[in-house]
Structures are given as structure tokens and as C-alpha cells.
N, C-alpha and C positions, 0 to 999 in steps of 0.2 A: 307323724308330725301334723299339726292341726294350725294354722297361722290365717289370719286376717287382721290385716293394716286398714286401718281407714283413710282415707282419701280425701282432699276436698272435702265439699259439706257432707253426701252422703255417698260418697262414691268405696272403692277398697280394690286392694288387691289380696286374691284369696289363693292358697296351695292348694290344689287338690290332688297330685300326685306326682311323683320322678322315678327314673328308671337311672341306677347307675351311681356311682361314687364315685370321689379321688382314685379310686384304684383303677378306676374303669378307664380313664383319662390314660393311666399309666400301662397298663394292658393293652391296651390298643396301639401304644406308640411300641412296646415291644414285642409285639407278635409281629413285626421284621424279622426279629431273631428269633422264632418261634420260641417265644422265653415268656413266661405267665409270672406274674407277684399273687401271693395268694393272702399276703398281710402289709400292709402301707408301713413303710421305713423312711428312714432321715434319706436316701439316695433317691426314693420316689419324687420325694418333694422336690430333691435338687433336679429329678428329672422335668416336673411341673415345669418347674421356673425357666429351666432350659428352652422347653418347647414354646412357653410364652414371651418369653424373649426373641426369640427365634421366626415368632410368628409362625411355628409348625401347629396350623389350627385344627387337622383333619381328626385329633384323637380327642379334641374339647366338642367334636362335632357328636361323639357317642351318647352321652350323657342326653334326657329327653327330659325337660319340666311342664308338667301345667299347670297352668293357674287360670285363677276363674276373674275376669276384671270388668269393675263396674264403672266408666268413666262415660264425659260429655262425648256426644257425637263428634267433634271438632277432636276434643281428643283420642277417639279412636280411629280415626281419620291421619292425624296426623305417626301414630304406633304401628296403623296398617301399611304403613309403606316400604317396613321392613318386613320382604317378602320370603330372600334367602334363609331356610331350613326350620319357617314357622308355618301350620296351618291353622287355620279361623274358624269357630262355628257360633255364631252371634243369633242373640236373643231377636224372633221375624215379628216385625210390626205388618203381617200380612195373614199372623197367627195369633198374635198376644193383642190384645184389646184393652189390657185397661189402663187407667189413665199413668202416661209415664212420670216420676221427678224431673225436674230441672235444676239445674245448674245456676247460684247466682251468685256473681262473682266477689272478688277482693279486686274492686277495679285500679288498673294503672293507667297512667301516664302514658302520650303518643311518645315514639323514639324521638330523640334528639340526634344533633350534627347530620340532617340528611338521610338518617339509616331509613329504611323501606319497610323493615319488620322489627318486632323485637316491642320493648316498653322501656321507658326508664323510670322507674321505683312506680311503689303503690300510692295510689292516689288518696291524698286527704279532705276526708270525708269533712264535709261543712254544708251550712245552710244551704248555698248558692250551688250546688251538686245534689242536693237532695229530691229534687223535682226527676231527675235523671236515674236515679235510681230508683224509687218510686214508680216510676214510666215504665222499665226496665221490668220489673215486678208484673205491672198491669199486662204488657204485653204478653210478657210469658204464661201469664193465668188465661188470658185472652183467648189463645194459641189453643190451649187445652180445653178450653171450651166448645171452642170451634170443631175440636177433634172430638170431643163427646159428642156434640150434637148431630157429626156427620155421621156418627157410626151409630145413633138413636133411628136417623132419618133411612138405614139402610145401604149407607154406601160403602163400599169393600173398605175393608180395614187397609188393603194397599195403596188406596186412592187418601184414604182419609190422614193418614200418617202425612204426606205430605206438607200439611200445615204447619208440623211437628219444627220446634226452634233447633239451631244447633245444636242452645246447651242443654237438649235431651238427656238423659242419662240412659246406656244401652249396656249391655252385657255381653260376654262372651268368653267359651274358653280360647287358651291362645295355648299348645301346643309348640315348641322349640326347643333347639339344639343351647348346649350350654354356651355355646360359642357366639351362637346368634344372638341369645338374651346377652353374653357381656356386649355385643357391638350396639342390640339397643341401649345397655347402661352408658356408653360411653356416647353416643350420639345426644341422646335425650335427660341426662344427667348434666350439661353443659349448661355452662352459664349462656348463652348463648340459645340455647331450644326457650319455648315456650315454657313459663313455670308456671302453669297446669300440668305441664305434662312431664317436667322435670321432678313433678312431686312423686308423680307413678314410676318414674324409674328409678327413683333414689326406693321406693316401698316394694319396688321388684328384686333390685340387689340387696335389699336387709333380706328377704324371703331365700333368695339362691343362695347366699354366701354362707348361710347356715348350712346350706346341704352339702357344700362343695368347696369348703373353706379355704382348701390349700390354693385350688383352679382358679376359684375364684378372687384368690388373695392375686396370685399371680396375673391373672388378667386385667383384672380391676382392683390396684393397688389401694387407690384410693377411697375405697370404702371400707376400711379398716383403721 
């Protein structure tokens, strides 16, 4: 399988490899009975459904995906905090030196009735917003200037990152359980998460739900 979703402007989420299938889900719940399926049947599935029903997560925990994802600092700040049965190895601004993309947005709206976080709808673009996004643009070029020039001038590429805007674009594989990637779909696929970052998890579940149809039907119904 060979899969890349694009993302935002230039961002994606990329498959690079899994270990395991529906059967594997189902072998693991029944090796209680020391009982092995060696060909996925109409009773597996009903077994799926069972165990995600049930919330018996330990055999969805088998199944391992990686994928390679290219998103804003901010968004992978906000995906790294799902730490249960994923580990991280991210592209080092203390090793890579050239100049990174940024991020620029489809701006929203501040929340409405009080809320704290969140946006309400995308903002329409007009004359009297134009200086603001414009500005937006310069700083960000600005930013990267400042980062060339300190690394011109000799200063450690760890020092000199710091200049660097949120909406960096960084890299990384993300290694995880099938179980943990549905808890990210389901946290960060909500209307309610950031939609930056709901876009990555709606382009994480089209990628899993290929590999693991039945799992992933039954976990995350609603991506089918």
C-alpha cells in the first residue's frame, strides 16, 4: 500500500507501514481459549463488533501503523498529547537547516457566547481584513529571514530555530496501536477540536480504515 493525503496547504499524512490485520484483532481476543482463525469469517466480525462494543480494547491494542505526517508546529503539539501506545521521532531543527514552509491559514472567527477556545466559521475575506493578512504573510517571511541569517552569521542551528513561527511545518513518524490511532480519530475528528487538526484526523482514519476495515468500522463507525 502506498497512500499520501494532502493536508492543508502543504502539509499530508503519509503510510509508511503496519504490522497485522482484522484477524490479528481477532487472534488475540482468542488465544484465551487457545483457539487461532487462520481465515477471517462472518463470526470474526461479529466478534470485532463485540469487543468494540464492549470496549474490550486490549486486542485492537495488536495491530501497529506508521505513518509519516507533515503538519504546523501547533498542530503537532496539539496530536502529541496523545501519548498512550504511540511513539515520536520528529524532523531536528538542531540538525536540518534549511529554510522550513509555513503555514497560512483560512482564517476564522473569535468564539462566540463566552466560549474560551474554538472559532465560529471562516472568516470573510474583504478589503478591510486584507492589511492583516498581508502582515500575517510579511511576518512569517520576516521570521525566516531572521533564521537564515542567524545561521549565515554562525549561530547553532538550535539557538537559531527559535525565531521559528508556530505555523512551521515539521515532520515526523508517529508509530501507534490501532486502538490509540481510533482514540486520536475520535478526540480530533470532533467538531469541537481545532479544524487544522480535525483535517489530519479525518486523513488518518481514510489511511487506517483501508487496512483494517472491519476494526476500524467497528470502532469508528463513523467514517464509513
Amino acid at each position: 500500500m502506498t497512500e499520501k493525503i494532502s493536508v492543508l496547504n502543504t502539509g499530508h499524512v503519509e503510510y509508511v507501514s503496519h504490522m497485522g490485520d482484522d484477524l490479528t484483532v481477532v487472534n488475540a481476543a482468542r488465544v484465551s481459549f487457545n483457539v487461532e482463525s487462520t481465515e477471517f469469517k462472518d463470526r470474526d466480525a461479529k466478534l470485532i463488533n463485540y469487543l468494540a462494543k464492549h470496549k474490550h480494547w486490549t486486542p485492537f491494542a495488536h495491530p501497529q501503523i506508521t505513518l509519516r505526517i507533515k503538519a504546523p508546529i501547533f498542530v503537532r503539539t496539539q496530536l502529541f498529547k496523545h501519548k498512550v501506545g504511540f511513539v515520536e521521532n520528529e524532523v531536528s531543527r538542531r540538525y536540518v537547516t534549511h529554510l522550513p514552509e509555513v503555514y497560512y491559514p483560512q482564517w476564522r472567527n473569535a468564539p462566540t457566547d463566552g466560549a474560551k477556545q474554538g472559532s465560529s466559521g471562516f472568516k470573510a475575506y474583504d478589503d478591510s481584513f486584507s492589511d492583516c493578512n498581508r502582515a500575517y504573510m510579511m511576518a512569517a517571511q520576516e521570521c525566516l529571514i531572521v533564521y537564515q541569517m542567524l545561521l549565515d552569521k554562525g549561530v547553532a542551528p538550535e539557538q537559531a530555530r527559535s525565531v521559528l513561527p508556530q505555523g512551521t511545518y515539521t515532520e515526523w513518524w508517529w508509530t501507534g496501536s490501532l486502538i490509540g490511532y481510533s482514540r486520536v480519530f475520535h478526540q480530533r475528528s470532533d467538531t469541537h477540536a481545532q479544524w487544522e487538526v480535525q483535517q489530519y484526523a479525518l486523513a488518518i482514519g481514510e489511511i487506517i480504515q483501508k487496512l483494517y476495515p472491519q476494526s476500524w468500522q467497528a470502532l469508528c463507525p463513523v467514517t464509513t
